[in-house]
C-alpha positions in Angstrom: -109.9 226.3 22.9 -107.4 225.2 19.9 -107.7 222.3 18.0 -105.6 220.2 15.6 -106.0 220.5 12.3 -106.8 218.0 10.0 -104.1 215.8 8.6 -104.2 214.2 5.4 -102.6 210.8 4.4 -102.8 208.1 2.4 -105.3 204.5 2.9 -108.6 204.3 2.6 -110.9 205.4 6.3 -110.3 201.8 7.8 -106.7 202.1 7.5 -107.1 205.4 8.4 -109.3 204.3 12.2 -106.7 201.1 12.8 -104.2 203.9 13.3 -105.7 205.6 15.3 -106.3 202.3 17.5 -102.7 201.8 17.6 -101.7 205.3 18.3 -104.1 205.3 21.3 -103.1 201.6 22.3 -99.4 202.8 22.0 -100.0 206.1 24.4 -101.7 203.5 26.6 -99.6 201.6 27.4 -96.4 204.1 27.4 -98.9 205.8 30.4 -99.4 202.6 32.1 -96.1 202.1 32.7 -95.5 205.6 33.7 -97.8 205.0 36.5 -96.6 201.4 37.3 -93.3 202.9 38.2 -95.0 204.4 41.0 -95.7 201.3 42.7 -92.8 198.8 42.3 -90.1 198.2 39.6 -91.1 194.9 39.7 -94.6 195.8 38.5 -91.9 197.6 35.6 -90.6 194.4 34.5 -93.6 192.4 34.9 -95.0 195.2 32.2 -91.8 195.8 29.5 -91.9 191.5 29.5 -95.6 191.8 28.6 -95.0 194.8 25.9 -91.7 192.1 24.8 -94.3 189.4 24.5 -97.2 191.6 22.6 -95.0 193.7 20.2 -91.7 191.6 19.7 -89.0 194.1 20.8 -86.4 194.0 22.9 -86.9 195.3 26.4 -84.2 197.5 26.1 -85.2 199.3 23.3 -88.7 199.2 24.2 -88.4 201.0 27.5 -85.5 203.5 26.3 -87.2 204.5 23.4 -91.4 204.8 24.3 -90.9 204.7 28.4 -88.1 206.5 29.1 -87.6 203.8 32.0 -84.3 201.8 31.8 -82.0 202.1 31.6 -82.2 205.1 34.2 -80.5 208.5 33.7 -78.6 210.1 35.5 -79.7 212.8 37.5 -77.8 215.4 35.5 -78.3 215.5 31.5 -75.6 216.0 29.2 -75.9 219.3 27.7 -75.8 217.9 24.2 -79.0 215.8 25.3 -81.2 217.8 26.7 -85.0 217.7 25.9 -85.7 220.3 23.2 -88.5 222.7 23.9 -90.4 222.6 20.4 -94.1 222.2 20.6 -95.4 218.7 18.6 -99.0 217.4 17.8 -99.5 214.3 19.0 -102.3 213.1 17.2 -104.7 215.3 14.4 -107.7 213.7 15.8 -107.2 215.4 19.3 -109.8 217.6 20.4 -107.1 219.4 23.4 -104.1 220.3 21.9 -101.4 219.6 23.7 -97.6 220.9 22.9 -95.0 218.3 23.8 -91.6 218.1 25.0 -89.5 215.4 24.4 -89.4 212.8 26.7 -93.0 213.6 28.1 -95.6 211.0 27.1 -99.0 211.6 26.5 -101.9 209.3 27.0 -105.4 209.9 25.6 -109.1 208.3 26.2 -111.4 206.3 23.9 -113.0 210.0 23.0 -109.5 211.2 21.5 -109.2 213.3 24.2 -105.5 214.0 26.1 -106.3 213.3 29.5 -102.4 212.6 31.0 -98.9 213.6 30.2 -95.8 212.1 32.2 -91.8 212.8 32.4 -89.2 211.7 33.6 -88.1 214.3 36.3 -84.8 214.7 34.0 -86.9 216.0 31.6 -87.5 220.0 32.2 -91.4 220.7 31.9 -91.6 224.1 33.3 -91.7 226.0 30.0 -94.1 223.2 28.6 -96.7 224.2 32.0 -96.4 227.7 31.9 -97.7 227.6 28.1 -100.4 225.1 29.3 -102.0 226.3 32.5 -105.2 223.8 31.9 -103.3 221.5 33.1 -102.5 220.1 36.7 -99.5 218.1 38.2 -102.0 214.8 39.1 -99.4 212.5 40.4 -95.3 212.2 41.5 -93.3 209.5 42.3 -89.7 209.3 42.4 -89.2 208.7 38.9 -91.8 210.7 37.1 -93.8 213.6 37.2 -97.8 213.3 35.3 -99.9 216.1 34.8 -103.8 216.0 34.1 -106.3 218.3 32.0 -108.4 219.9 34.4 -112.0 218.8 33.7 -113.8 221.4 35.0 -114.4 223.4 31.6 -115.2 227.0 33.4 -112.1 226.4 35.3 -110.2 225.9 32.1 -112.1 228.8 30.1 -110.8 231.0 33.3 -107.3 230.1 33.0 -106.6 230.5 29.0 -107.9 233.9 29.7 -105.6 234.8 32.3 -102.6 233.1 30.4 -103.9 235.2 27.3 -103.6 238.4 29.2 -100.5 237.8 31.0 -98.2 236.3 28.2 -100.0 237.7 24.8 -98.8 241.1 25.2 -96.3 242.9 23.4 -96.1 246.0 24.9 -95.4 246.1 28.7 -96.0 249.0 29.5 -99.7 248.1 29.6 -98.3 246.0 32.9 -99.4 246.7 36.5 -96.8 245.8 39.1 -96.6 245.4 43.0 -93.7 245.0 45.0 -93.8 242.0 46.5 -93.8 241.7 50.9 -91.0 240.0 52.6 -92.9 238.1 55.6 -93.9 235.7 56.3 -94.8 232.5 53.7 -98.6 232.9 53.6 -98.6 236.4 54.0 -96.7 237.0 51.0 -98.4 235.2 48.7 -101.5 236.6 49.8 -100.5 239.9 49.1 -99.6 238.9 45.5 -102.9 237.2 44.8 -104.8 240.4 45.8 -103.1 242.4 43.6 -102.9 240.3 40.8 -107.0 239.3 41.2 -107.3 243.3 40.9 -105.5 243.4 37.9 -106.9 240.7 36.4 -110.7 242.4 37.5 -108.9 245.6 35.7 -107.8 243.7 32.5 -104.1 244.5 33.2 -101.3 241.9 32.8 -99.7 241.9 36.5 -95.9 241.0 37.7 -94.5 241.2 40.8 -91.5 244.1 41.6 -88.9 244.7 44.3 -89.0 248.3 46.2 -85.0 248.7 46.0 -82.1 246.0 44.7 -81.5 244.5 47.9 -85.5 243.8 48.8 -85.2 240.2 48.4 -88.2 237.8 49.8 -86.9 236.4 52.8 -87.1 233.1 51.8 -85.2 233.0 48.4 -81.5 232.1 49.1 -78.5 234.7 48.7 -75.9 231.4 48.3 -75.6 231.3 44.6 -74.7 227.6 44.8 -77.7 226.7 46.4 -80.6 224.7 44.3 -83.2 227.0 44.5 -81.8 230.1 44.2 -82.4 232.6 41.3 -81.0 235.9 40.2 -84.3 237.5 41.1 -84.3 236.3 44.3 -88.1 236.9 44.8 -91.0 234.2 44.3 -89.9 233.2 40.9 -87.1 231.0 42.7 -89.6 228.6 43.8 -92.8 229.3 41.3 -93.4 229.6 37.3 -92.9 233.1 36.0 -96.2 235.1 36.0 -95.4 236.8 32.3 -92.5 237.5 30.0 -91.9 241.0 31.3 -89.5 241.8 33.8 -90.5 243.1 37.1 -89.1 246.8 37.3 -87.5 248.1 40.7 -89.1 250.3 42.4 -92.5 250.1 40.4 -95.8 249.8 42.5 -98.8 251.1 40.4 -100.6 247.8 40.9 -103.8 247.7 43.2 -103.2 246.1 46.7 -106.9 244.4 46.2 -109.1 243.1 48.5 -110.0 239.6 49.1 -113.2 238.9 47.1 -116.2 238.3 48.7 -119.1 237.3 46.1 -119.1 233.1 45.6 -118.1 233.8 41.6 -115.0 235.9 42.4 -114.0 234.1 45.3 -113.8 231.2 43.0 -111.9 232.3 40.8 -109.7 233.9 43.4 -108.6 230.6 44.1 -107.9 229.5 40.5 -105.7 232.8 40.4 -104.0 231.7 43.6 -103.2 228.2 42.5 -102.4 229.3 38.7 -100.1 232.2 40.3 -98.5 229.6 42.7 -97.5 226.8 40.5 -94.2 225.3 41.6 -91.4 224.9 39.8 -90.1 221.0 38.8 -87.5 221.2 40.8 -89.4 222.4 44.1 -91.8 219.6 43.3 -89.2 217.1 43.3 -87.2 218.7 46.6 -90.8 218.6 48.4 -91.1 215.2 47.0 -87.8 214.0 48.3 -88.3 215.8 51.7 -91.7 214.2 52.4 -89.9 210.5 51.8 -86.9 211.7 54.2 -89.7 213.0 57.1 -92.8 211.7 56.5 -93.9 210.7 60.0 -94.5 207.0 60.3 -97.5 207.3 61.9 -99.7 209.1 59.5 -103.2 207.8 59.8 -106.7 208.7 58.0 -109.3 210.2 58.9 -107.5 213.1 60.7 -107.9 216.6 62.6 -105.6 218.9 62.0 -104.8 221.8 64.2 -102.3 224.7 63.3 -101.1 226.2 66.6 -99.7 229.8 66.0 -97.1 231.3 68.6 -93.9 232.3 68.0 -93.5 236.3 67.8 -97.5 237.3 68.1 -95.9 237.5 71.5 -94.6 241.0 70.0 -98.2 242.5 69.6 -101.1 242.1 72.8 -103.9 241.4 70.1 -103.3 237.7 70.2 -102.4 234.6 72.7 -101.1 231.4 73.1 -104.2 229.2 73.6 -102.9 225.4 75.1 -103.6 222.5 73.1 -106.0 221.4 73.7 -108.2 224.4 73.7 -107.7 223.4 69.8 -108.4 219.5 70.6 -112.1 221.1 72.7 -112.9 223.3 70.0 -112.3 220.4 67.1 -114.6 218.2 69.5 -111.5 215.6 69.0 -111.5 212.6 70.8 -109.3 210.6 72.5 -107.1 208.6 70.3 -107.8 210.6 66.8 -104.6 210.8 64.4 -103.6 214.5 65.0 -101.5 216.7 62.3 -99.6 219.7 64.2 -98.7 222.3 62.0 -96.9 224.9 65.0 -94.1 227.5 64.7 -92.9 227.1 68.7 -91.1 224.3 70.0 -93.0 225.0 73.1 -96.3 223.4 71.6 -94.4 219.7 70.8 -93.2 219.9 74.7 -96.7 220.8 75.6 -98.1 217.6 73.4 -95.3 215.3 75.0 -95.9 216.3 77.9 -99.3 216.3 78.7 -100.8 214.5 76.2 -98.8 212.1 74.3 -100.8 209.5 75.1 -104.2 210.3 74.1 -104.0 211.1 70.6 -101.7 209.6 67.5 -99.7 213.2 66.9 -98.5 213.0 63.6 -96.0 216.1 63.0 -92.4 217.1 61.7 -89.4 217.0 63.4 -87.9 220.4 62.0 -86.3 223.5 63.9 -88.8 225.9 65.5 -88.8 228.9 67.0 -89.0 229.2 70.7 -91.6 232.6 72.2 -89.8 235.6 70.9 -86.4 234.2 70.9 -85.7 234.7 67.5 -87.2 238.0 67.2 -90.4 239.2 65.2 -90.8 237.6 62.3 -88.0 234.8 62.4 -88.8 232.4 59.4 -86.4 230.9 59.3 -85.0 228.9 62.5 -82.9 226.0 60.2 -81.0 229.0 58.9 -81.7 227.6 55.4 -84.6 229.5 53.7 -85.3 226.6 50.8 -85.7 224.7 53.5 -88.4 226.1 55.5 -90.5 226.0 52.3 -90.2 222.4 51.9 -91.2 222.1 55.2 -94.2 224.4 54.8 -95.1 222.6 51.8 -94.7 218.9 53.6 -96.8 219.7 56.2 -99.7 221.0 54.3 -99.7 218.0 52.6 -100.0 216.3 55.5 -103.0 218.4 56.7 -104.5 218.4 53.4 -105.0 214.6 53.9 -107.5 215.2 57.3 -111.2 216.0 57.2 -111.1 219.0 60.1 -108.9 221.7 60.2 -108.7 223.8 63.6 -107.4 227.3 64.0 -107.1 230.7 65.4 -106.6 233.8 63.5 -103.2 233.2 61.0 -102.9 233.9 57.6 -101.1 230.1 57.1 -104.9 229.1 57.1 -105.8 230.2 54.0 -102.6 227.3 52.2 -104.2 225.2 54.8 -107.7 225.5 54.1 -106.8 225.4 50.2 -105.0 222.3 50.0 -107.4 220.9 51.7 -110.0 221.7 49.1 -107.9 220.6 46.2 -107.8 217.3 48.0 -111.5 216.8 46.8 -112.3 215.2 50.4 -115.1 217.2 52.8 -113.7 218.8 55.3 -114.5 221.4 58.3 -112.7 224.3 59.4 -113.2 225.0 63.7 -112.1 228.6 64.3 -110.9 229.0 67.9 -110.6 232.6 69.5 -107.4 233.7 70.1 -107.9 237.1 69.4 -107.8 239.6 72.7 -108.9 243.1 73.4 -105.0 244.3 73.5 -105.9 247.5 75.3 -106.7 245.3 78.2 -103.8 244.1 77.9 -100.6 245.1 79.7 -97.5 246.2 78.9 -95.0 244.3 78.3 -91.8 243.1 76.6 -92.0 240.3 73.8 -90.0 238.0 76.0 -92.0 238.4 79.0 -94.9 238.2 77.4 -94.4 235.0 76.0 -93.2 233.4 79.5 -96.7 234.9 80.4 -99.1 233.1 77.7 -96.9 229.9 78.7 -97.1 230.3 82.4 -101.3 230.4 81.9 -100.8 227.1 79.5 -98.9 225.5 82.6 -101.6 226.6 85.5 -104.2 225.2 83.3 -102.8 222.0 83.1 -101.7 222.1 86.5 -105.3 222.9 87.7 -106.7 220.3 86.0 -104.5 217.7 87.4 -105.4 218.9 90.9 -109.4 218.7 90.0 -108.5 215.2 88.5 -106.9 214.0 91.8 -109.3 215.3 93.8 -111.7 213.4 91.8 -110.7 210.5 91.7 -110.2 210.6 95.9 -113.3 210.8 96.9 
């Protein structure tokens, strides 16, 4: 923990406490209408005439100069403007030190205590995150960006010392690295939070690598006009760098790891996960703007979600395509629940609109999927557009982060799932649903034929039960 020092000035100690009062009022009330903006511009004005009426200044002034608000900036800074990256104290009374950029506003509580920071999204805060990883991005809206101190104080102790041991180093050579896997989304980042977790168990400051020049993750962009892509094309297109070292082709000495099993280093597995996946501004805001462009109309609360994995397991025999609503049995999900799909396979929505649209309020993106084994094994990327199967990934864990039961077969996704839905701070209950199969019972067959086979058995079942049902219902 750093702390400011003590500042000297001039005044005797009541002067001395009034400004304090007015440097906390002042941060207050910048914050407050950081937040407003959120809500409705009118809420803005309502504010800035309030601040007009309280202080005396013009509006204009007022809001360009503490708020950052209005007028608005365009999207794209001048080069001769752009925020400077010099670390500030904002007050000497501050018990959490906080280094500021310019243009993002801090906020503090009665106990002198830093508690939010907001920007403007033209204002770059990458650099300013990576250097303060006890903090968290708390809220977005499509003006600003706020970030929060992270109360939980172990939490916190955790992350300064993994910040100290991956960015306090002068001699990198003391590194680890693995080379980073090109699957699939969860898959890959698992892979990297193993191996960093066992460096971080080994005190060793960890990076990711590539195995050759052309091993690029299969979701970073090769278009060098596109927004997210990055010389590296690895993970560091979409998320803060992990240290100031450079990741070395061809260099694996890191530890593939294990996932932790004791309740301590499971915990902070996850803090390692999250602080190792922190995404970059402008992902944030791409995720932000793709989740006002697609955000179903029909999202309700409470909510079961159910991640339905098909796609190219129809390459392997050690997993099948269960129907629908085995998930909806399993999850104990009743008739007319709000429903999140997460699914790879366009055949699951036809399944849904076919046999049960009705029943349930399905909440779920309309985004290209894969069809069986169509696109071949591990085809990530059906919109052609890598960046944009990330947003989408990232959209609809959002969405299922907001339900309170989470149903699923065997898929590495569910660990993103099942994480965002702890960070949401709401209860919720994971259903695991077998879809696992003895595959030496299973026959031989090609990928293509073996999907038509799964689906076939999803049709008979449905069929069946339509027959029972009218048999039913005529006697």
């Amino acid at each position: 923990m750093h702390h400011f020092p003590t500042m000297l000035g001039s005044g005797s100690s009541l002067q001395k406490r009034e400004k304090r009062q007015r440097r906390r009022a002042k941060r207050r009330y910048l914050l407050i209408g950081l937040l407003l903006s959120a809500a409705s511009p009118t809420f803005v004005a309502v504010y800035l005439n309030i601040l007009v009426h309280k202080k005396g200044h013009s509006p204009h002034v007022q809001a360009h100069n503490e708020m950052g608000l209005v007028p608005p900036r365009p999207e794209q800074e001048p080069a001769s403007v752009q925020p400077s990256t010099t670390n500030v104290t904002i007050d000497s009374n501050l018990t959490e030190e906080v280094g500021v950029l310019d243009g993002l506003h801090c906020a503090d509580n009665a106990d002198d205590t830093i508690r939010q920071c907001c920007a403007p999204w033209y204002v770059d805060t990458d650099e300013w995150w990576v250097k303060h990883p006890t903090w968290e991005v708390s809220s977005e809206n499509t003006a600003h960006t706020c970030y929060t101190l992270i109360q939980d104080e172990t939490r916190r102790t955790f992350l300064s010392q993994l910040y100290a041991l991956q960015w306090q180093t002068n001699n990198c050579t003391t590194q680890v690295q693995k080379v980073q896997i090109s699957s699939g989304y969860a898959a890959a980042l698992m892979s990297t939070a193993r191996s960093f977790y066992a460096a971080y168990q080994a005190n060793s400051p960890f990076q990711i690598s590539k195995r050759h020049v052309n091993a690029n993750w299969n979701f970073s962009p090769r278009n060098n006009t596109h927004w997210a892509y990055c010389e590296q094309q690895d993970m560091n297109c979409y998320y803060l760098p992990l240290s100031p070292c450079p990741g070395i082709l061809g260099r694996d000495d890191g530890e593939r790891g294990s996932k932790p099993t004791a309740a301590t280093q499971r915990q902070e597995f996850l803090w390692l996960r999250r602080y190792a996946f922190r995404p970059r501004q402008k992902l944030r805001k791409k995720v932000l703007e793709f989740r006002n462009d697609h955000f179903p109309d029909n999202m309700q609360t409470p909510c079961a979600a159910i991640h339905v994995r098909r796609g190219d397991i129809a390459f392997g025999r050690g997993r099948r395509y269960a129907a629908v609503e085995e998930y909806l049995e399993a999850g104990n999900i009743t008739v007319g629940e709000t429903v999140v799909v997460l699914t790879d396979d366009v055949s699951t929505i036809e399944e849904i609109e076919k046999y049960h649209a009705a029943d349930y309020n399905w909440v779920y993106l309309q985004r290209p999927r894969v069809r069986g084994s169509n696109g071949g094994f591990e085809a990530f990327i059906p919109s052609s557009d890598p960046a944009y199967e990330i947003l989408a990934i990232l959209v609809e864990i959002q969405l299922a982060a907001q339900c309170n039961k989470l149903v699923h077969g065997k898929s590495g996704f569910v660990a993103s799932i099942a994480d965002a839905m702890e960070l949401s701070g709401h209860p919720f209950q994971q259903i695991y649903l077998q879809i696992q199969q003895d595959k030496d019972k299973q026959p031989k067959l090609e990928p293509k034929e073996r999907a038509a086979t799964y689906l076939k058995g999803i049709q008979d079942r449905h069929e069946l039960k339509a027959k029972a049902t009218a048999a039913e219902s005529s006697t």
